[in-house]
N, C-alpha and C positions, 0 to 999 in steps of 0.2 A: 385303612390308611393307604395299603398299596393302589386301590381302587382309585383314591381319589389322587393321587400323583401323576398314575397313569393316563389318567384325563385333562392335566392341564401344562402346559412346559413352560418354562423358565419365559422364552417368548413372548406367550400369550398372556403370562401374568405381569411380563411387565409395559405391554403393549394396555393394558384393563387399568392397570394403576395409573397408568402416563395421562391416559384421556381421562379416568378418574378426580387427576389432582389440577388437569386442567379447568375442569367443570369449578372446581374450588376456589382455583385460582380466580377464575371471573365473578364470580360470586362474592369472593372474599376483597375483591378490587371495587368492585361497582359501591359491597358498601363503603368501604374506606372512602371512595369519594365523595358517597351522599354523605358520609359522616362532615368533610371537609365542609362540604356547603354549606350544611348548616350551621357550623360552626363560623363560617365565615359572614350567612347572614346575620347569623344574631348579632357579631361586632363589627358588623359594617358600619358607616357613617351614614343614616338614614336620611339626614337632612339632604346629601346630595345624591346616593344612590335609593333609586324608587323600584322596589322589585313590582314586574310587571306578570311575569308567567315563568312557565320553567319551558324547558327546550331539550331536545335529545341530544345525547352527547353518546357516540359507538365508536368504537376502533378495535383492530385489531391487535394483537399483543404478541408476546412469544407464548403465551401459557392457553392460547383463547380469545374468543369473542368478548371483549366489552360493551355492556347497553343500559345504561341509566336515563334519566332526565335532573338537572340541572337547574340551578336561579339562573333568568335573564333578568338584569335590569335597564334601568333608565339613569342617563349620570346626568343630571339637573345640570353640572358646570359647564361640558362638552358637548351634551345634545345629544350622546351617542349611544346607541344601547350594547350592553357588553356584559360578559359571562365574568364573573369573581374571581370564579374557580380555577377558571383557563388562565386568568391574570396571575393569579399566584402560583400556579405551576408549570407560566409560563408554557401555554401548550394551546392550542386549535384545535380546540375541541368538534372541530367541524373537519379534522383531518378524519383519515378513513383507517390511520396504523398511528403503531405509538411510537416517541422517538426510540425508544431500541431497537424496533423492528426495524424504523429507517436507516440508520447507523450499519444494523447487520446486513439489510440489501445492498447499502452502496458501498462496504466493505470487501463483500462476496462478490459483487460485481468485478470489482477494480483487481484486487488479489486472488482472482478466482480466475476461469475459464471464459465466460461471457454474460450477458446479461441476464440471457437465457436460461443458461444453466445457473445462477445466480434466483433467478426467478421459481425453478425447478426444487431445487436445496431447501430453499426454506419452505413449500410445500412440503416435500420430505420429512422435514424436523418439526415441520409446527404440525403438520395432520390436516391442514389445510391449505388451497389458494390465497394467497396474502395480499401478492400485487404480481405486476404481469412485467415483461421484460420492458414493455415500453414504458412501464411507470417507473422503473427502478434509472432508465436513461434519465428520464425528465429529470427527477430525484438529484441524479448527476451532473445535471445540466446545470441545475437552479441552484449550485453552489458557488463558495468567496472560499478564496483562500486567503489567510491570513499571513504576508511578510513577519517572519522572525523580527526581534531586534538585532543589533548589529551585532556579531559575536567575536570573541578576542580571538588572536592567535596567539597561541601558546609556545609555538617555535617560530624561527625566523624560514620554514620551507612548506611549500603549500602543494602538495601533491594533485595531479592531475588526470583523471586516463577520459580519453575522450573517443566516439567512434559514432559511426552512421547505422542508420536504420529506417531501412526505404520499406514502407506501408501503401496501400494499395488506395484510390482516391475512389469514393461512390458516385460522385458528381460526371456524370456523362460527357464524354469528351473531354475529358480531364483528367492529365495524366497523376501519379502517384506523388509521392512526397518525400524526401528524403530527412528525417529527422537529426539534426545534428544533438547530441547530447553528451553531457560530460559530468563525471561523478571526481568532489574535490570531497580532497580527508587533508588529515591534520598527520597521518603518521601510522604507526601501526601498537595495539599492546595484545599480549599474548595470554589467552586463556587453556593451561596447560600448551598442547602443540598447537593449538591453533591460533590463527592470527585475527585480528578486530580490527576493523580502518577504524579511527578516529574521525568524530564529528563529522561522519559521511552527509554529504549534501550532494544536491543534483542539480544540473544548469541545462536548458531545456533553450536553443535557441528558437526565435522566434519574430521577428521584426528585420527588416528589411538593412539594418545594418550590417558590416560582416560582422562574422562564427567571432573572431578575440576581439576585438573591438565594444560588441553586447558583450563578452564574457567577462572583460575587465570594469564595466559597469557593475556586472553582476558582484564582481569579487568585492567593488568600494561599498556597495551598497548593505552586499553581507555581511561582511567581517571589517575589521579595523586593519584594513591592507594597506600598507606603503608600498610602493612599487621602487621606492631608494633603497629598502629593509629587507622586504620578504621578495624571497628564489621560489620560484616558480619550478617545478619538475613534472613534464608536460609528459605523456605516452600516448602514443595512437600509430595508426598506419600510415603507410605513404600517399594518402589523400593530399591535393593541392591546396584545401581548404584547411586542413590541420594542418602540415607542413609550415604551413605561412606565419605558423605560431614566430619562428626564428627571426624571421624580418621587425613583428610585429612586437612582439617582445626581445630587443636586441640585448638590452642588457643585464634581465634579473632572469632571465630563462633558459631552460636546458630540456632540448626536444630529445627522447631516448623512442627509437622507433619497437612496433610492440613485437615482442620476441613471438609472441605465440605466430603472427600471420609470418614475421621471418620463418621461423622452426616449420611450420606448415608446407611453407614453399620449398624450403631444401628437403623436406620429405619426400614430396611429388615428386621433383625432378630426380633428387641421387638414392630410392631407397632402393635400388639394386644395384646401385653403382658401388664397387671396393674402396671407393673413397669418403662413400657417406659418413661413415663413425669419425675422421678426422679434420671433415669438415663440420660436424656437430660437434666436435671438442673446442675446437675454434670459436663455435658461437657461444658457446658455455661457459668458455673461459672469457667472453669479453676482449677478445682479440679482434680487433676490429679489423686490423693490417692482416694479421696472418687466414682469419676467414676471407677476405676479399682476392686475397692471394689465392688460397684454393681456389673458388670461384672462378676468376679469370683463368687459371691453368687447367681445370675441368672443361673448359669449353671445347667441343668438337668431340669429346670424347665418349657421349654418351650412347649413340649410335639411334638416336628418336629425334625426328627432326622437329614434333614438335614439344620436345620438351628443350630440345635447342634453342628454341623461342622463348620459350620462359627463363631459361637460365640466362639468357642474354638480356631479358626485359628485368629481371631480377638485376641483376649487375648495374644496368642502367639509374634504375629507381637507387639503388644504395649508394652509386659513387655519388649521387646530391648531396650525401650525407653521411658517410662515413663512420662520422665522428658518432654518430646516435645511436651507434652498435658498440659504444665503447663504457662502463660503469660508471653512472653519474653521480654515483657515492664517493669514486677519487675527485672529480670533477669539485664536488661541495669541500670536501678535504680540505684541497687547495684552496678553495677561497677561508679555511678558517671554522668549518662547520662539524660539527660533532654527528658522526654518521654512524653511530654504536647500534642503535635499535632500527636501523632503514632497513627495509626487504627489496627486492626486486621489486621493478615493476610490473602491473599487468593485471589488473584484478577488472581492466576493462571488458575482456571481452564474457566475463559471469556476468556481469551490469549487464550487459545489451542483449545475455539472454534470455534474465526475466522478464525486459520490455516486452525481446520479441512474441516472449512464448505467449504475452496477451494481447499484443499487436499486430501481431501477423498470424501466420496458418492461414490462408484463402481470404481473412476479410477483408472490408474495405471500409474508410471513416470519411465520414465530409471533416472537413477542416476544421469546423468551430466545435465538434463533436468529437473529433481526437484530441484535441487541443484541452479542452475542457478537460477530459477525460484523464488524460495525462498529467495535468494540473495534481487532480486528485491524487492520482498513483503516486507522483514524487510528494506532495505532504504528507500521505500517509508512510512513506517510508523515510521524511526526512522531520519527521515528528510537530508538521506545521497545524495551526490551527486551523479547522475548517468550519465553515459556517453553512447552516442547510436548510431548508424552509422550517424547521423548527425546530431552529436552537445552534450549538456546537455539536459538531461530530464528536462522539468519544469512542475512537477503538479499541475493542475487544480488549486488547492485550493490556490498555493501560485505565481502565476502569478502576478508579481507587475506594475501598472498600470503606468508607467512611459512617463510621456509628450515626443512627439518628439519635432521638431523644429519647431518652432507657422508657417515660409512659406510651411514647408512639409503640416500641417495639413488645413492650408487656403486653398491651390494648389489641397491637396486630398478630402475637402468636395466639391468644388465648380465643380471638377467632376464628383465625384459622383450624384451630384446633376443634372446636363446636363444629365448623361446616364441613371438616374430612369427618367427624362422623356422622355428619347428616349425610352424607354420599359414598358414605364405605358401609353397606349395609349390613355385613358381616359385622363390624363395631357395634352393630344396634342389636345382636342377637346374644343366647347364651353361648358361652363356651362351647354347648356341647353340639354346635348346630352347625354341620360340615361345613367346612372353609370352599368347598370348592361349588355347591351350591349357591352361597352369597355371593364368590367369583364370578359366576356363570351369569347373574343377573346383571353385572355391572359391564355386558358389553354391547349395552346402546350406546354408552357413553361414548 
């Protein structure tokens, strides 16, 4: 016993079963579909489908290679000649992978690192090449995203945080892109200490109208927005193009400028300065007067001319707005609004750094190829339907675990169970016939 231990590690035994139960798994697939077929020919409608030959049907799976042959017929009513099988399960049988393998590339693609590495992963996990980086773009190309229906709002205040995100252009002579993008919630609830946006959605500008303008399109079109009703609580930086929120929404909106890029900027400038700590109480406290106050009276005193520039360029940018450094939950108050579960603003700049972290790093996108791509990314994080050469996307996380019919699943374990021991040879011997010998044969598999 210790002999045979010694010779095989946890590792390799379960590296021999993996490729093992994949060999089964194909085996135990190909038949279930010739079983289909034939059960499909026998109750077809003969008088209009005319079986003429059978055809190969192969793809790749997560467990393995699949390779049968199939009914072709002939449909007397259409003229057209067509697979049964592919009809009822809804699938292309002349594809080269099955829908969950597509699903898992363009998933790993989008929520992953690149395509490449996307492409890489599932060789990793399947034990073989699947499909290659540039099939898994195509993949992402050739998808629809599906518009939500309109959704309610549940309070009368529609939260906001919006910011930019400049990506690199592939198209030669062609400068980069600035992505304008904003994540809208309904509010926040609380799982033990931590916090959840509510009905988080993403708005992705894109057409040639301005940044609020497309965005109040977007809001009527999403949700059941009155703009007589629902308050707006916008966050972002001192961009010209966010800023203009106030003109443009005059009077359901309240621009609160993002604390983090403020907090960031009095860092650089005063974080050796003796005055830094009371000027950060200032901004903490929502004192909008008495932090501007510091500000102005810190000037000249820092002794770095050029951080004299920024705290002067700082000053400048805030007195536009003053008011957007001051608590927009007194702000709601006063109109009448119950602000018991509101947090701070600012969960913008986490948003812009998942973007970036697949959008940026060195690369570069042509337009209708980030565009696409980003499609993807915000339905898959704002739970929208996607549609893909074959079929609906279902991701990973929300696959529901749906019983079939109790003879399908009798019929499918009790084969499977005959073909793991037609391929576990150890199964086929006596007890008394070492385990690590019958191991040792099963790694061609």
């Amino acid at each position: 016993m210790k002999d045979i231990i010694s010779q095989i590690t946890m590792k390799e035994l379960e590296q021999i079963t993996y490729r093992a139960l994949q060999e089964t798994f194909s085996e135990v697939m190909a038949e279930v579909l010739m079983h289909m077929d034939k059960t499909i020919a026998e109750n077809r409608d003969k008088k209009r489908f005319e079986l003429r030959d059978k055809r190969r049907m192969t793809f790749d799976s997560m467990f393995g290679h699949v390779d049968l042959r199939r009914n072709y017929y002939f449909d007397r009513e259409t003229g057209n000649y067509v697979s049964l099988l592919d009809q009822h399960l809804a699938f292309d049988g002349g594809q080269m992978m099955s829908p969950v393998v597509q699903d898992l590339a363009i998933e790993l693609a989008v929520t992953g690192v690149s395509y490449r590495q996307a492409a890489n992963a599932l060789e990793t996990l399947l034990g073989y090449p699947v499909i290659s980086h540039e099939g898994i773009r195509q993949q992402v190309l050739n998808t629809e995203v599906i518009p939500k229906e309109k959704q309610p709002l549940e309070k009368d205040v529609i939260f906001v945080e919006v910011d930019g995100l400049y990506t690199k252009s592939q198209e030669k002579g062609r400068k980069g892109r600035e992505l304008k993008i904003s994540a809208i919630h309904q509010g926040w609830e609380m799982n033990g200490k931590r916090a959840k946006l509510v009905e988080k959605q993403h708005f992705i500008h894109r057409r040639k109208l301005p940044f609020w303008e497309e965005f109040e399109e977007f809001l009527v079109e999403t949700y059941e927005y009155d703009p007589t009703r629902h308050h707006l609580v916008i966050n972002g930086d001192g961009a010209q193009w966010i800023t203009s929120c106030r003109e443009y929404f005059r009077h359901n909106a309240i621009f609160v400028i993002d604390r983090f890029h403020v907090a960031r900027d009095v860092q650089r400038i005063f974080r050796d300065h003796p005055r830094y700590r009371s000027i950060r109480k200032k901004l903490a406290a929502y004192d909008a007067d008495g932090f501007m106050t510091e500000l102005n009276s810190a000037v000249g005193t820092i002794g770095n001319e050029k951080k004299e520039e920024q705290l002067e360029a700082l000053i400048a940018q805030l007195s536009q707005y003053p008011e957007a450094l001051e608590d927009y939950r007194e702000k709601l108050e006063d109109k009448g609004i119950d602000t018991t579960h509101f947090r701070p603003m600012g969960s913008g700049e986490g948003t812009m750094s998942v973007f970036a972290k697949r959008l940026k790093n060195g690369r570069s996108w042509c337009e209708d190829g980030i565009m696409k791509f980003i499609d993807v990314m915000v339905a898959l994080k704002d739970g929208k339907e996607i549609i893909t050469l074959q079929g609906k996307l279902e991701p990973t996380k929300d696959l529901e675990q749906e019983k079939p019919p109790k003879h399908f699943v009798e019929k499918l374990s009790k084969r499977v169970g005959e073909a793991t021991r037609n391929n576990v040879a150890y199964l086929q011997q006596t007890t008394r016939k070492p385990v690590f010998a019958a191991l040792k044969g099963l790694k061609g598999f």
